[in-house]
N, C-alpha and C positions, 0 to 999 in steps of 0.2 A: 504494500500500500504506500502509496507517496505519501512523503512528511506533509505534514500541516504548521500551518503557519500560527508559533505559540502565542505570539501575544494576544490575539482576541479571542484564545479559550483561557487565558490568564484573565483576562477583563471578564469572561463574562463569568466565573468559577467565582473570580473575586466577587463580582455582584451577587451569583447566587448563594455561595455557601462560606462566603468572610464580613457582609456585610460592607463590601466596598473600603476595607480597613489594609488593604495591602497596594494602597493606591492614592496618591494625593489627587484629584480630580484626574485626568488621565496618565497621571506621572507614575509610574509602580513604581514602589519603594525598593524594588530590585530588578536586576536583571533577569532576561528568559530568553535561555538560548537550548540549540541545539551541539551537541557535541561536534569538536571537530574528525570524527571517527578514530579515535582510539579508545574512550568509555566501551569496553567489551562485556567488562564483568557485572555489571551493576544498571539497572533502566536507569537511574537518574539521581542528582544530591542534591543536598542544597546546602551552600555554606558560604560563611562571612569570613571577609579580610580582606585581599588583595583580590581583582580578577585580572581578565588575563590581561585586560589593554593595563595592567598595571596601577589601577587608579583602587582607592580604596570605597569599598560597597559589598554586599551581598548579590550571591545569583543564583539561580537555579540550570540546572545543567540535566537535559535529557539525552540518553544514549542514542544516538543516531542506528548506530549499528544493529543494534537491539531492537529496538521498537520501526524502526524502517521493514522491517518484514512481518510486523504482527497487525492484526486488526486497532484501527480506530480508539478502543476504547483501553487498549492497553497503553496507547500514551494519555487519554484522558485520565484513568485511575495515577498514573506514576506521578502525570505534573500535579494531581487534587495532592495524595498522597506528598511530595515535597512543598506544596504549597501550605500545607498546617506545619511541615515544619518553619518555616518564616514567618507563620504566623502566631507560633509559639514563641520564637527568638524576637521579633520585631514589633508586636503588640503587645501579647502575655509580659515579654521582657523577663522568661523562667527560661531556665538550662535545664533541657529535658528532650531527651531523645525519644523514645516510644511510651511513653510514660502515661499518665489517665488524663492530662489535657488532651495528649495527641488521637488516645482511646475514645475521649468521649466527643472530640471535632470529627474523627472517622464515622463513628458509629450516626452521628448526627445528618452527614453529608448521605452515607450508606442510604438511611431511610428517609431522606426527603427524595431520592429520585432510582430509576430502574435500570438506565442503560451502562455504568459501569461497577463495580465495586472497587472501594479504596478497603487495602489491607496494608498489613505491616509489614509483611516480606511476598514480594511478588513470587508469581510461578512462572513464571516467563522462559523458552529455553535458554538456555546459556550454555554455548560450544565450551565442551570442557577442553582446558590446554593439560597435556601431558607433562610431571613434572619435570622441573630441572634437576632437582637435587634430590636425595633420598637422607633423611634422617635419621640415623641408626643410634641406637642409646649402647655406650662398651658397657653397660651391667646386666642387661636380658635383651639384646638385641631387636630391640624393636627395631622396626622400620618404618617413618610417616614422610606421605609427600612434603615437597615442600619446592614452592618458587623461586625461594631465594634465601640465602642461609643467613640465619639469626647467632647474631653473634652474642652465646652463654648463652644458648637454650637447652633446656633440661629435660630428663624426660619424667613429664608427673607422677609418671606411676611408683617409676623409683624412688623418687625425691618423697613421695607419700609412703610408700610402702619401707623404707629403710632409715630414711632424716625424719621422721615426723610432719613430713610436708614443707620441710624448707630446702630449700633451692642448695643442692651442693656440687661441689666441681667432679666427682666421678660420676654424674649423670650428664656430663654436657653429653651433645650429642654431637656425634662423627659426622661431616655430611661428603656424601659419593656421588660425583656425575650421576645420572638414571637413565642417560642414552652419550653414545660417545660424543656424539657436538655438543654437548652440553659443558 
């Protein structure tokens, strides 16, 4: 399905399900953009600081990649769904990620209307990548994927099962190529 163009399902989501409160008369108080295609793992965020022209503000960022091949209502649900988080950080002015603001603005949105549902973690496919590294613990040999290696990561079971659950240096973990290019 061709992208759509985000900001006048931001205007009119703002109108119906924020009370016009994520928006100075036609100004949003953030940015709504589409990703430049690399967002692979995630339909969309939203988050304060710096963006990308460098100037300081909040945005919202929807996966191009991702939602470019899904129906319609899978970026409607993703942008409602980052848009309570903004409206949690920018009105509320509470630090809270999935928490009963965000519970009870979903659930709220959910039954005022029929054609998408906003939830807390999408179902969306997402291409799995194969890992780079393989995590192996030297005290019971575990093995966990892993993308990119964590420097002093440990393995919990050990760390619980023989420290009392504190972090100790004979659980780091080894990490091994998991294909040769890697």
């Amino acid at each position: 399905m061709p992208l759509v163009p985000l900001l006048p399902l931001f205007h009119r989501f703002n109108r119906e399900y924020f009370n016009g409160a994520l928006a100075i008369g036609s100004q949003p108080l953030l940015s709504v953009r589409w990703s430049d295609g690399r967002l692979r793992k995630t339909a969309g965020f939203y988050r304060r600081g710096l963006r990308v022209d460098g100037r300081n503000g909040c945005e919202i960022v929807l996966s191009r990649p991702l939602l470019e091949l899904l129906p319609q209502t899978a970026t409607e649900s993703t942008l409602c769904h980052e848009m309570i988080h903004a409206w949690i950080d920018l009105v509320l002015q509470v630090k809270e990620s999935h928490g009963p603001n965000f519970h009870a603005r979903m659930a709220a949105i959910n039954a005022a209307q029929n054609q998408f549902q906003v939830s807390v973690r999408h179902q969306f496919p997402v291409p799995k990548t194969p890992p780079r590294w393989w995590a192996v613990c030297p005290r019971c040999g575990l093995r966990s994927p892993y993308q990119r290696r964590v420097h002093r990561a440990a393995c919990r079971q050990c760390c619980d099962r023989h420290y009392g659950g504190s972090w100790h240096a004979s659980c780091v973990f080894v990490y091994e190529p998991a294909s040769p290019e890697a």
